[in-house]
PDB file of N, CA, C and O in Angstrom:
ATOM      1  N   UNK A   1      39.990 -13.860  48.413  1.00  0.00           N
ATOM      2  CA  UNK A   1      40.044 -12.446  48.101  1.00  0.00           C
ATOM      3  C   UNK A   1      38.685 -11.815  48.335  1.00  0.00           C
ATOM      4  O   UNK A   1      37.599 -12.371  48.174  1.00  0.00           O
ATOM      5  N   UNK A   2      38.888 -10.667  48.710  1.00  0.00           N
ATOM      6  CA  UNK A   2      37.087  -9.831  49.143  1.00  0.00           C
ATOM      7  C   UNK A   2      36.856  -8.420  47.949  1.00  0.00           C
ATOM      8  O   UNK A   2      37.361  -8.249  46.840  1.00  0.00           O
ATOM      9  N   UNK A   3      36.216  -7.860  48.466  1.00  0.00           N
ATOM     10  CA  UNK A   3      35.734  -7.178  47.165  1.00  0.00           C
ATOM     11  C   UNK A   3      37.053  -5.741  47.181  1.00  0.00           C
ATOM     12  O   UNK A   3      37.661  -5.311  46.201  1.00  0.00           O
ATOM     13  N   UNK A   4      37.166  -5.284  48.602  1.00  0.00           N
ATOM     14  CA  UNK A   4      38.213  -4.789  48.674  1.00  0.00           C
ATOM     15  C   UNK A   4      39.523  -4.875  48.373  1.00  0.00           C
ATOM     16  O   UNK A   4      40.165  -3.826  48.323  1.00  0.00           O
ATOM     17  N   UNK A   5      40.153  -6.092  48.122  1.00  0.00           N
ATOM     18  CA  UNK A   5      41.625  -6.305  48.025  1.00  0.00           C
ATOM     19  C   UNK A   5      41.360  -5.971  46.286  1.00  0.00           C
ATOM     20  O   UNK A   5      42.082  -5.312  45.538  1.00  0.00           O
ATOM     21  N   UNK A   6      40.078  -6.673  45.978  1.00  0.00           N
ATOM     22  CA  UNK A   6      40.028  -6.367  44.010  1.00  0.00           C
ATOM     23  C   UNK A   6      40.374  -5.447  44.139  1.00  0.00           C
ATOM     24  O   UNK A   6      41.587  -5.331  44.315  1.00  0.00           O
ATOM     25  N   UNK A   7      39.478  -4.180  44.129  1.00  0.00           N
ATOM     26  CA  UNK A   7      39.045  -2.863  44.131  1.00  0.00           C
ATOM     27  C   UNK A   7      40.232  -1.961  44.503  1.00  0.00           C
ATOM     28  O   UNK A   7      39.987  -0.754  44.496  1.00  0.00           O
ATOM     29  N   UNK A   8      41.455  -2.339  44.823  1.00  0.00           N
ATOM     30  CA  UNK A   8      42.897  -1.849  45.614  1.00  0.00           C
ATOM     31  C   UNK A   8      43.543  -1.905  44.372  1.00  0.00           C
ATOM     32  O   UNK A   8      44.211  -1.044  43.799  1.00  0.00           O
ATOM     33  N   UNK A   9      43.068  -3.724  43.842  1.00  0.00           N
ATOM     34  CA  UNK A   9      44.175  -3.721  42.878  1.00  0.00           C
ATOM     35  C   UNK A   9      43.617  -3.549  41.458  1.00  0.00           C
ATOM     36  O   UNK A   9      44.248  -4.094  40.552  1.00  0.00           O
ATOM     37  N   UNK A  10      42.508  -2.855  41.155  1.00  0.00           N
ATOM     38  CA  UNK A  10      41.763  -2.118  39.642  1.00  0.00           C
ATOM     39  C   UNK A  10      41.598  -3.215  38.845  1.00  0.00           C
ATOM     40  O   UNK A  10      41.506  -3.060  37.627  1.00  0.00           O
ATOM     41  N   UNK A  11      41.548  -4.253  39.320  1.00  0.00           N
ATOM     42  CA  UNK A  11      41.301  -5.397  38.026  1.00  0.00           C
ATOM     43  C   UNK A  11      39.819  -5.759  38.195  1.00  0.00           C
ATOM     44  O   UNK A  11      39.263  -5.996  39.267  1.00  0.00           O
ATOM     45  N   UNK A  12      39.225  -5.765  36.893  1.00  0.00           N
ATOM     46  CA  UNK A  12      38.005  -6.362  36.843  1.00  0.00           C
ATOM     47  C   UNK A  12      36.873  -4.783  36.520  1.00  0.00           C
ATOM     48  O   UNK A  12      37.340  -3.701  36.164  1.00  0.00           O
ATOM     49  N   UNK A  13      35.344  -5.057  36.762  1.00  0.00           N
ATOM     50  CA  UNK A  13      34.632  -3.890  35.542  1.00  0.00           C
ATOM     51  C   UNK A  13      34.176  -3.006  37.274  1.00  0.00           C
ATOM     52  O   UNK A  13      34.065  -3.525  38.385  1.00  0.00           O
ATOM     53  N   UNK A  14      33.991  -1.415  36.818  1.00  0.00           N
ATOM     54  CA  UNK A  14      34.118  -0.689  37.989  1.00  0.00           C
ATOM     55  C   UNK A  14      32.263  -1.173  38.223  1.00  0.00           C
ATOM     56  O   UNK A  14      31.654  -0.775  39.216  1.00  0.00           O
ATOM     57  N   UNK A  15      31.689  -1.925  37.309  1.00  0.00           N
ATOM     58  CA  UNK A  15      30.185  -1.977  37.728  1.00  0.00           C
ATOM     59  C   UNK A  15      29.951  -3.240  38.903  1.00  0.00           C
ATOM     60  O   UNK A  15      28.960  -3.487  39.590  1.00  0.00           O
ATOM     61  N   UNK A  16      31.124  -3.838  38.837  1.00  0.00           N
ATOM     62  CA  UNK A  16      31.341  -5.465  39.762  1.00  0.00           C
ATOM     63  C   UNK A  16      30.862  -4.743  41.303  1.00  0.00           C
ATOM     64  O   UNK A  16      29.994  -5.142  42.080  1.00  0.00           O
ATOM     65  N   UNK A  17      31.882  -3.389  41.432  1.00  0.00           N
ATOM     66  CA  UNK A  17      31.699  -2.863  42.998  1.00  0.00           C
ATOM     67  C   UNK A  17      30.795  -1.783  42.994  1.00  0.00           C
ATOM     68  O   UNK A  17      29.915  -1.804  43.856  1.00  0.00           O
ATOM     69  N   UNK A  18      30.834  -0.764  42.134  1.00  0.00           N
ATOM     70  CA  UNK A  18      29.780   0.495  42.762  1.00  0.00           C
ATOM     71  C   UNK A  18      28.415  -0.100  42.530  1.00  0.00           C
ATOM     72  O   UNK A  18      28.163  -1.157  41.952  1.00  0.00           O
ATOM     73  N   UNK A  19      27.288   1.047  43.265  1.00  0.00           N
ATOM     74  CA  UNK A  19      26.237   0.523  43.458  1.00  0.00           C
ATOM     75  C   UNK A  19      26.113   0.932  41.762  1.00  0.00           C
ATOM     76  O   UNK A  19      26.919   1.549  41.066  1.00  0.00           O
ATOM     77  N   UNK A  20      24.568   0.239  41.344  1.00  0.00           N
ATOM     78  CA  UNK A  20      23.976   0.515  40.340  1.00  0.00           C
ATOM     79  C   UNK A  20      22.441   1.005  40.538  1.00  0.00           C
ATOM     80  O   UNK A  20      21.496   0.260  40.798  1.00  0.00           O
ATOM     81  N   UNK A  21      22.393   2.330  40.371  1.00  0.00           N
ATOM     82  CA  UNK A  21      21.115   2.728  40.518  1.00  0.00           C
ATOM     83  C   UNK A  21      19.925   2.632  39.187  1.00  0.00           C
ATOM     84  O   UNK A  21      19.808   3.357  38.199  1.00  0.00           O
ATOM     85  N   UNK A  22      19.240   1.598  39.562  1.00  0.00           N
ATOM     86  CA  UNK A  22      18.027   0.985  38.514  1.00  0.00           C
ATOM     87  C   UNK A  22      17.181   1.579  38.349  1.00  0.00           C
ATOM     88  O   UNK A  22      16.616   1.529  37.256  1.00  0.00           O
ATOM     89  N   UNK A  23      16.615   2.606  39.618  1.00  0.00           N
ATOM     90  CA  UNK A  23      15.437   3.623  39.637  1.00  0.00           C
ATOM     91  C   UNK A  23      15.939   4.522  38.300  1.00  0.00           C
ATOM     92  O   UNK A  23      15.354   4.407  37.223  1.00  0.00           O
ATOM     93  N   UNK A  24      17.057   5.406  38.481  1.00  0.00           N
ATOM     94  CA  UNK A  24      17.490   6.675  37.496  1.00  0.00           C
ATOM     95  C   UNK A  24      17.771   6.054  36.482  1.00  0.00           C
ATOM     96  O   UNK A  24      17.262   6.677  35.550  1.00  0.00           O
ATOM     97  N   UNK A  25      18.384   5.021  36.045  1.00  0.00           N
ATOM     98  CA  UNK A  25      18.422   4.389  34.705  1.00  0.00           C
ATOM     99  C   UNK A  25      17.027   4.223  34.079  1.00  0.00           C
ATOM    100  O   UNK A  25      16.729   4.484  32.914  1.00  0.00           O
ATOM    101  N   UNK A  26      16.328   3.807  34.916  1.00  0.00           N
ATOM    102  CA  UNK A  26      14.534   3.674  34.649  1.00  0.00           C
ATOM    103  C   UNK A  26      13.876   5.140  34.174  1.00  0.00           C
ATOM    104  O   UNK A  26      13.058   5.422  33.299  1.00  0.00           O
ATOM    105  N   UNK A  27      14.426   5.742  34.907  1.00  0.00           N
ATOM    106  CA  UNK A  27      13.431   7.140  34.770  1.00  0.00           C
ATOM    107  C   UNK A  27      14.365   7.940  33.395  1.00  0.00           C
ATOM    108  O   UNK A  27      13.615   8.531  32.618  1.00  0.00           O
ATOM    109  N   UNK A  28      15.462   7.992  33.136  1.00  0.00           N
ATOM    110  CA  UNK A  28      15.934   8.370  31.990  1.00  0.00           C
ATOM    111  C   UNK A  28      15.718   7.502  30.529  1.00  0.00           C
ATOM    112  O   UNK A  28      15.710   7.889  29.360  1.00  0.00           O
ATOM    113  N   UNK A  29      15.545   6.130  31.152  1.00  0.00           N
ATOM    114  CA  UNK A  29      14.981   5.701  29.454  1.00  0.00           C
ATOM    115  C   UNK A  29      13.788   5.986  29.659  1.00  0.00           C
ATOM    116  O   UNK A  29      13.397   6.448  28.587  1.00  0.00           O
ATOM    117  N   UNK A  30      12.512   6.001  30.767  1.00  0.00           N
ATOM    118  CA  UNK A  30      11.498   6.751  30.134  1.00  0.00           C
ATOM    119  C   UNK A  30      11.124   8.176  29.792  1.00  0.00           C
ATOM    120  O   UNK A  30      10.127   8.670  29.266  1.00  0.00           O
ATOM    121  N   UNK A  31      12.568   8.812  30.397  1.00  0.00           N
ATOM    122  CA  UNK A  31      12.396  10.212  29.580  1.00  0.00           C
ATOM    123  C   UNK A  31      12.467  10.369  28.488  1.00  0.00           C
ATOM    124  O   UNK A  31      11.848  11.191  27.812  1.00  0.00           O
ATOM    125  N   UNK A  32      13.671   9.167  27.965  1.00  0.00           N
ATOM    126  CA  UNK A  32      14.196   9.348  26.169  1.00  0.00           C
ATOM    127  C   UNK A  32      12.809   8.496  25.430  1.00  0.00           C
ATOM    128  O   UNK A  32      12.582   8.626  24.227  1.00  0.00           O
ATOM    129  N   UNK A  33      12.339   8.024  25.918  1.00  0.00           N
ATOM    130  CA  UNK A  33      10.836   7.495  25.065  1.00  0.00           C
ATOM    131  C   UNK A  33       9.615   7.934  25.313  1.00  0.00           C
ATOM    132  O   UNK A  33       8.597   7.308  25.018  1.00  0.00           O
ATOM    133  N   UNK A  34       9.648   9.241  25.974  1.00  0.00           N
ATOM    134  CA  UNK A  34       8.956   9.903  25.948  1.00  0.00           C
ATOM    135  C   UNK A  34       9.174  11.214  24.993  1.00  0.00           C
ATOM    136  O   UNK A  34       8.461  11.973  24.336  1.00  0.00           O
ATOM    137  N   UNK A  35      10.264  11.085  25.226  1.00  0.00           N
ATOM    138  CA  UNK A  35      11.327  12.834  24.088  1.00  0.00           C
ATOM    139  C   UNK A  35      10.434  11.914  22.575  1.00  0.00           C
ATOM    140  O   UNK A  35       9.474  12.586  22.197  1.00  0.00           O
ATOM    141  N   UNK A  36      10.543  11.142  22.095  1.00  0.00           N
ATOM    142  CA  UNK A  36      10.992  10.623  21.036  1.00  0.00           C
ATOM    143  C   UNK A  36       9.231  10.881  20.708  1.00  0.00           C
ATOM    144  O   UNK A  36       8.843  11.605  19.791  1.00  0.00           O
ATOM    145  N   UNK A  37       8.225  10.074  21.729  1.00  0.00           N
ATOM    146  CA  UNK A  37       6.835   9.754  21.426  1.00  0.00           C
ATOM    147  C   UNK A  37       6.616  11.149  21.141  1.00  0.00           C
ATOM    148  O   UNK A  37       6.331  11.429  19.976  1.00  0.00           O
ATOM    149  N   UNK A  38       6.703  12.162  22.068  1.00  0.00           N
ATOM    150  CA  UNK A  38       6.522  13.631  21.613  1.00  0.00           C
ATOM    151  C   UNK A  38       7.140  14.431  20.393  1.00  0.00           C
ATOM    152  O   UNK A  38       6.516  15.335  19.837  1.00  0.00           O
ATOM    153  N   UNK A  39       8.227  14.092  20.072  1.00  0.00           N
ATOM    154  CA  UNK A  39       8.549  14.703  18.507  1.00  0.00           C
ATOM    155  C   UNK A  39       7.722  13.952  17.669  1.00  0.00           C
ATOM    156  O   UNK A  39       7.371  14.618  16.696  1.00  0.00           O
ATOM    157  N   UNK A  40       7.155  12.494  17.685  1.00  0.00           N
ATOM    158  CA  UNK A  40       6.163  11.836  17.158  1.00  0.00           C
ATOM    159  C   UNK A  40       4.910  12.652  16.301  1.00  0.00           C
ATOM    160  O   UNK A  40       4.646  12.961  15.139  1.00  0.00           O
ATOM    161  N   UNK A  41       4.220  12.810  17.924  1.00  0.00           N
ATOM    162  CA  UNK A  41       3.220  13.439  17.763  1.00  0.00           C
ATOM    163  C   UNK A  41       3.553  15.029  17.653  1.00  0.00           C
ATOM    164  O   UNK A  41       2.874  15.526  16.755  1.00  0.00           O
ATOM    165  N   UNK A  42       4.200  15.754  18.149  1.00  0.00           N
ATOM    166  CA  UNK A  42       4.664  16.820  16.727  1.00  0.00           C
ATOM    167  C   UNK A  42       4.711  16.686  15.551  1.00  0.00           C
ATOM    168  O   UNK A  42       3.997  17.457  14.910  1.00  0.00           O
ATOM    169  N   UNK A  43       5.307  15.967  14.998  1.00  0.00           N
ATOM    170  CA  UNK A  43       5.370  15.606  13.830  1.00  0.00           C
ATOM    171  C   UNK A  43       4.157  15.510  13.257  1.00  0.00           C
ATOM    172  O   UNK A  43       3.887  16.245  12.308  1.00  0.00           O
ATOM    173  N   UNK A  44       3.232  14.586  13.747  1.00  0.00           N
ATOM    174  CA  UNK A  44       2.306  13.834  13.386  1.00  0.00           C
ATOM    175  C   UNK A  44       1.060  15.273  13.090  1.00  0.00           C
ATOM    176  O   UNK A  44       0.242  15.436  12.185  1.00  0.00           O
ATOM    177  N   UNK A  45       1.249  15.739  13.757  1.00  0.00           N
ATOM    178  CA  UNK A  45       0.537  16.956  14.488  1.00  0.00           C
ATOM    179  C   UNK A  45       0.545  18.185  13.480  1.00  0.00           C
ATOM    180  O   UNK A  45      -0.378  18.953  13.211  1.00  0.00           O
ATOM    181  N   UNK A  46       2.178  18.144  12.879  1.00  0.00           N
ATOM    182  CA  UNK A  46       2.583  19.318  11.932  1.00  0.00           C
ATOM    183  C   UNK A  46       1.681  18.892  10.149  1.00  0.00           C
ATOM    184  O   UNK A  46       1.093  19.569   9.306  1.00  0.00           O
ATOM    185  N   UNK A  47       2.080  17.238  10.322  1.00  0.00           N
ATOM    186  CA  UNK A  47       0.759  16.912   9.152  1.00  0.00           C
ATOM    187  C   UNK A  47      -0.198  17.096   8.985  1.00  0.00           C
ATOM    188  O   UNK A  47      -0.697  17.411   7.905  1.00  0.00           O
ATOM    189  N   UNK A  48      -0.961  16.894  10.437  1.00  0.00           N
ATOM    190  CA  UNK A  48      -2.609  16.980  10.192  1.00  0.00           C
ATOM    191  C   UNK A  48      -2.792  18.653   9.708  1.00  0.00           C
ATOM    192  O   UNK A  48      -3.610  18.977   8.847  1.00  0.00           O
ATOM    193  N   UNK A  49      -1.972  19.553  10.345  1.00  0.00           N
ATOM    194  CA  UNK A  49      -2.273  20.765   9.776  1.00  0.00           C
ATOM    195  C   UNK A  49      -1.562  20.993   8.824  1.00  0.00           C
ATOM    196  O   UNK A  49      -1.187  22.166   8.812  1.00  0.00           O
ATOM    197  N   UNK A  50      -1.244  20.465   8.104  1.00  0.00           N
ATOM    198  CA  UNK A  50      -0.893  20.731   6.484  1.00  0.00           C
ATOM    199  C   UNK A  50      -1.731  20.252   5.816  1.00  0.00           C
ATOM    200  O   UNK A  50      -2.160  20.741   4.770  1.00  0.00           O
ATOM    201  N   UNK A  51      -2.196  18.897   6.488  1.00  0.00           N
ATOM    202  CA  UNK A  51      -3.710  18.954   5.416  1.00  0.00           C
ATOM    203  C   UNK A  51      -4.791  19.453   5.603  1.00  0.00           C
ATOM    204  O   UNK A  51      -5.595  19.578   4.679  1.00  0.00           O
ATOM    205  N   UNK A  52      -5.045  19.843   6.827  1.00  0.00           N
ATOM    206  CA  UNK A  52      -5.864  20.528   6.814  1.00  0.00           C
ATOM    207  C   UNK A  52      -6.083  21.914   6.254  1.00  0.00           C
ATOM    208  O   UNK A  52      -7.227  22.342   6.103  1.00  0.00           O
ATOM    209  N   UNK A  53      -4.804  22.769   5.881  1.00  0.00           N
ATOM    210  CA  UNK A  53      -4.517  23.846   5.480  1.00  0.00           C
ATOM    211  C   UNK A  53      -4.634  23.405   3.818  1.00  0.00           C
ATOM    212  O   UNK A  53      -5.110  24.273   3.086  1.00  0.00           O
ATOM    213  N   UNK A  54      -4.298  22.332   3.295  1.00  0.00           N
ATOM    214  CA  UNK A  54      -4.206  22.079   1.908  1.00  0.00           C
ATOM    215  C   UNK A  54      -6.462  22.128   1.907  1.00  0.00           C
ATOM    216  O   UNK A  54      -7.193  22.846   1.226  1.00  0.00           O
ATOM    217  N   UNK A  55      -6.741  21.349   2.669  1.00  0.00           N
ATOM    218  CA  UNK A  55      -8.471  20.872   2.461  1.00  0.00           C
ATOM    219  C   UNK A  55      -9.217  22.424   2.406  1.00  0.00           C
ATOM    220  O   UNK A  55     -10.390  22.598   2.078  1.00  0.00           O
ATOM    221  N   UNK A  56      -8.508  23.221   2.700  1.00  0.00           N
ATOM    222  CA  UNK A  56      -9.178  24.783   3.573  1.00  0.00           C
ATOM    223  C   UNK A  56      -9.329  25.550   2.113  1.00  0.00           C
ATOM    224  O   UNK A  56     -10.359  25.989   1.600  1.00  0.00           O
ATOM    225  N   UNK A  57      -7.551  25.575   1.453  1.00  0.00           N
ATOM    226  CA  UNK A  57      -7.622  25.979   0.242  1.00  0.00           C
ATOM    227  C   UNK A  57      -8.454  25.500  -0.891  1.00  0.00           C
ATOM    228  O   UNK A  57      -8.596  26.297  -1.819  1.00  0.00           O
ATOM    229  N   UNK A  58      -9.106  24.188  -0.993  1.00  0.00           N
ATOM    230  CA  UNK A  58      -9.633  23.537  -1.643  1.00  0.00           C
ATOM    231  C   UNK A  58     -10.987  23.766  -1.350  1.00  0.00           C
ATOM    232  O   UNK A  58     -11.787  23.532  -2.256  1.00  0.00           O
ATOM    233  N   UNK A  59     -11.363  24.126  -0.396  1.00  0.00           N
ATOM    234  CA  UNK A  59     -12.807  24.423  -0.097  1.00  0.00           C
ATOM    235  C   UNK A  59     -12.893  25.850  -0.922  1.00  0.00           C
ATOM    236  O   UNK A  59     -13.627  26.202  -1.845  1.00  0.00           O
ATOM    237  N   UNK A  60     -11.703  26.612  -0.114  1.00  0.00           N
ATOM    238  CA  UNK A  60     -12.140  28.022  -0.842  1.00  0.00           C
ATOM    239  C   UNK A  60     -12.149  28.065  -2.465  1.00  0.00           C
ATOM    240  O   UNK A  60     -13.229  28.298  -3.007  1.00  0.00           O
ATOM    241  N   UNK A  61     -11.037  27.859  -3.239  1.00  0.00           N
ATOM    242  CA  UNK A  61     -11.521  27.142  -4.610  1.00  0.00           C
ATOM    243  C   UNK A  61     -12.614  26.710  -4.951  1.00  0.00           C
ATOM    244  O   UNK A  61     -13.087  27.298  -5.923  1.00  0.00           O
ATOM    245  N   UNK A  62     -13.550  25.455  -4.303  1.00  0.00           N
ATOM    246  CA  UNK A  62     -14.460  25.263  -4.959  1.00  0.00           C
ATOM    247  C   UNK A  62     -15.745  26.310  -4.455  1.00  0.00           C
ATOM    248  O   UNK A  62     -16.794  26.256  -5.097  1.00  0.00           O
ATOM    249  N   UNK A  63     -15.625  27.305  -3.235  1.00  0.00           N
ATOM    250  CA  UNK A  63     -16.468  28.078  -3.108  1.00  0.00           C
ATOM    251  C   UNK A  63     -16.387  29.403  -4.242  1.00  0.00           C
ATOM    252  O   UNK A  63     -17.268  29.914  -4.933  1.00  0.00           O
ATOM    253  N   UNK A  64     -15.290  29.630  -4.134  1.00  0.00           N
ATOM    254  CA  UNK A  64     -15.459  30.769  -5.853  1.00  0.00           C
ATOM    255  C   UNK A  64     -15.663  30.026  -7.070  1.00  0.00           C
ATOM    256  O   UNK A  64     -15.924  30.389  -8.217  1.00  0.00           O
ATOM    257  N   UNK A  65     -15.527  29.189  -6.678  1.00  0.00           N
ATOM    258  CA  UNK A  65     -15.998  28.175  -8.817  1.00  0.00           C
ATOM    259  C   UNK A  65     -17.526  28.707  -8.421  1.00  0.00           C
ATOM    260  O   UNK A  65     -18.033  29.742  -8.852  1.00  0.00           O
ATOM    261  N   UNK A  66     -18.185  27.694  -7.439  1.00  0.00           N
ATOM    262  CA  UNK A  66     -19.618  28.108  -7.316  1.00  0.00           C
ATOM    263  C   UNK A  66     -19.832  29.190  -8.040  1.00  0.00           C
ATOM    264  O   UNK A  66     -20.074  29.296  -9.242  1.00  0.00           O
ATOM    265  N   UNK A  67     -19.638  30.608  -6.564  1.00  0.00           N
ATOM    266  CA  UNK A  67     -20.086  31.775  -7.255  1.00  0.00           C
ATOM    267  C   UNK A  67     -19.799  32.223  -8.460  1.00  0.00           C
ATOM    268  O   UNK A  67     -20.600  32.953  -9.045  1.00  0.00           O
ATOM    269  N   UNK A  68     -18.406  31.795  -9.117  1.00  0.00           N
ATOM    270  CA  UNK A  68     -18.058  32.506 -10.204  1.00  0.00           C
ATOM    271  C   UNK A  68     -19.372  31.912 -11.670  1.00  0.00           C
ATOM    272  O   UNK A  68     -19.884  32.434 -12.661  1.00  0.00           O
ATOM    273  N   UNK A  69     -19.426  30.201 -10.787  1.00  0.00           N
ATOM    274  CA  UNK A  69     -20.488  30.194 -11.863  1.00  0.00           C
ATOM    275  C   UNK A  69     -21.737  30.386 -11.321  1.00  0.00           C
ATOM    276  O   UNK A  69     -22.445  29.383 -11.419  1.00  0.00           O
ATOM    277  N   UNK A  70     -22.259  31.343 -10.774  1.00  0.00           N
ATOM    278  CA  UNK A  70     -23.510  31.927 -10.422  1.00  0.00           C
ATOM    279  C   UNK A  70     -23.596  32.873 -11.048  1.00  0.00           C
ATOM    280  O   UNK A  70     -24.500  32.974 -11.877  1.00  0.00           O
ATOM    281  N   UNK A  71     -22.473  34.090 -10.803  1.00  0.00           N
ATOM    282  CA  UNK A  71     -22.314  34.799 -11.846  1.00  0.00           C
ATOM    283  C   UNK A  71     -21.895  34.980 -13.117  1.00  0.00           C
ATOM    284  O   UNK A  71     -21.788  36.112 -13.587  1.00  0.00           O
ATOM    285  N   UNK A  72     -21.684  34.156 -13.635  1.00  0.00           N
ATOM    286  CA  UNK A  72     -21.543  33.466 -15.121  1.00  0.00           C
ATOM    287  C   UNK A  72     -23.359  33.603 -15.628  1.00  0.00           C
ATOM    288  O   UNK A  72     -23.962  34.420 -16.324  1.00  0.00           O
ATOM    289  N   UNK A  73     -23.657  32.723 -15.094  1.00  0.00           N
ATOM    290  CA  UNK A  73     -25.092  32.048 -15.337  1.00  0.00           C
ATOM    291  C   UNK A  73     -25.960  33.821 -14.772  1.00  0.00           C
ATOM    292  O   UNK A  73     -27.074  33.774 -15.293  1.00  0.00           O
ATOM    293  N   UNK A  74     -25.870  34.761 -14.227  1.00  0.00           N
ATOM    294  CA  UNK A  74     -26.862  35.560 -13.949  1.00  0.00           C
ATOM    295  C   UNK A  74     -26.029  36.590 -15.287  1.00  0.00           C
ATOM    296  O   UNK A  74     -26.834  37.082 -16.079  1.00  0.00           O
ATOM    297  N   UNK A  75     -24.749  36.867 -15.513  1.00  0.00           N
ATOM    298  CA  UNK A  75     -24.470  37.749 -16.874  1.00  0.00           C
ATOM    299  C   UNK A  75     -24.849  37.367 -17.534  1.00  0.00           C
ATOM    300  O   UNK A  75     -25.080  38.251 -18.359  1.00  0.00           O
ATOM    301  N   UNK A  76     -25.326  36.027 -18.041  1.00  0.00           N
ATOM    302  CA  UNK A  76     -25.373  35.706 -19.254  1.00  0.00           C
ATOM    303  C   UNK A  76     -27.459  35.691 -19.297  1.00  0.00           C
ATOM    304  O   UNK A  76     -28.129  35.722 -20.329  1.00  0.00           O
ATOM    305  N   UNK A  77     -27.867  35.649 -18.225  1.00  0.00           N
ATOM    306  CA  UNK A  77     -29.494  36.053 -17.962  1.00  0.00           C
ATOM    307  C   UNK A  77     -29.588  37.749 -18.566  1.00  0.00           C
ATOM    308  O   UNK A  77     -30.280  38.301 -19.422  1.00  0.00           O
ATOM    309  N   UNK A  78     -28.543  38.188 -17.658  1.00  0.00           N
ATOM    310  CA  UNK A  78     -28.790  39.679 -18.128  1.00  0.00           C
ATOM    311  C   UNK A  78     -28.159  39.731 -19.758  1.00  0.00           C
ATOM    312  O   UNK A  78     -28.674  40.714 -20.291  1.00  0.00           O
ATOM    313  N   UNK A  79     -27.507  39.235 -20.443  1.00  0.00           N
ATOM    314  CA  UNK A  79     -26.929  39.532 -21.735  1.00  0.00           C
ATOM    315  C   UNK A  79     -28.197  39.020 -22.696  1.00  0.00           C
ATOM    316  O   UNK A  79     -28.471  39.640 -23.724  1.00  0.00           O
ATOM    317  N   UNK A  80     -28.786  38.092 -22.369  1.00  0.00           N
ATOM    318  CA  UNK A  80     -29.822  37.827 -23.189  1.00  0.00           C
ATOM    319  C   UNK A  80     -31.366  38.689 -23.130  1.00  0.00           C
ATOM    320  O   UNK A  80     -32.396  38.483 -23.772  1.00  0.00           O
ATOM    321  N   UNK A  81     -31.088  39.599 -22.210  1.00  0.00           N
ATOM    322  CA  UNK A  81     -32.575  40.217 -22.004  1.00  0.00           C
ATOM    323  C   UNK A  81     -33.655  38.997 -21.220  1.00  0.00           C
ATOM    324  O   UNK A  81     -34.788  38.948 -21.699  1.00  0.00           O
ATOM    325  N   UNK A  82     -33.442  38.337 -20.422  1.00  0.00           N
ATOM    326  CA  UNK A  82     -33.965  37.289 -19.973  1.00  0.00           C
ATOM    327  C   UNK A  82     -34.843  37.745 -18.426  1.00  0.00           C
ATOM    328  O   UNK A  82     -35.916  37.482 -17.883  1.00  0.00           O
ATOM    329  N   UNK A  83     -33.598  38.594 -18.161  1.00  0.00           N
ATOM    330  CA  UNK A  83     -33.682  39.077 -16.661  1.00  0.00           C
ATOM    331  C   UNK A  83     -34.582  40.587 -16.866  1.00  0.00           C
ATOM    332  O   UNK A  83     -34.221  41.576 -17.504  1.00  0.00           O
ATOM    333  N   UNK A  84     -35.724  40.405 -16.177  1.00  0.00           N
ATOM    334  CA  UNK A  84     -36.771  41.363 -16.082  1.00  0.00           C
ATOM    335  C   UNK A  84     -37.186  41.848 -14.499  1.00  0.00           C
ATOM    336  O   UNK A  84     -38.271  41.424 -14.103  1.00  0.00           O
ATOM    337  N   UNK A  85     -36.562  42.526 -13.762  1.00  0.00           N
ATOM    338  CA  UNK A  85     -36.791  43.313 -12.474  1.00  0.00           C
ATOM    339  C   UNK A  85     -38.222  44.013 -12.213  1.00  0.00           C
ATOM    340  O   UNK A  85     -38.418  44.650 -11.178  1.00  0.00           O
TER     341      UNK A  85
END
C-alpha cells in the first residue's frame, strides 16, 4: 500500500500525510513566550511603580514632620521670648 491508496481510504492521523511546517510552529511558540515574558515584565513593572509611588509618599511625610518640627521648635523660641531679631 502507498501513501495514496491510505489517504483515499481516511484511515490513519491526517499528520501521517500533510506536510508539517516546524518553522511556523517555532515562531508561534516563540510568540506565546514572548506574550507571556511581556505581561511579566508589565506586571513586574506596574510594582516597581507602586513602590515607588508608596516610597515618594513617605518621603513627603517625613519632609513635613521635619518642617513641622522646625516650626514647632521656632514657635515655641518665639513663645518664650527667646527669639531676639
Amino acid at each position: 500500500m502507498n501513501r495514496s491508496s491510505l489517504r483515499s481510504q481516511g484511515s490513519g492521523s491526517r499528520y501521517l500525510y500533510e506536510p508539517f511546517d516546524s518553522a511556523h510552529a517555532r515562531i508561534e511558540a516563540l510568540e506565546r513566550v514572548l506574550d507571556e515574558r511581556w505581561a511579566a515584565l508589565e506586571g513586574s513593572l506596574k510594582k516597581i511603580d507602586e513602590a515607588v509611588d508608596r516610597l515618594e509618599k513617605r518621603l513627603w511625610v517625613a519632609v513635613f514632620g521635619v518642617a513641622t518640627a522646625m516650626l514647632g521648635q521656632l514657635v515655641s523660641v518665639v513663645m518664650d521670648g527667646r527669639f531676639h531679631p
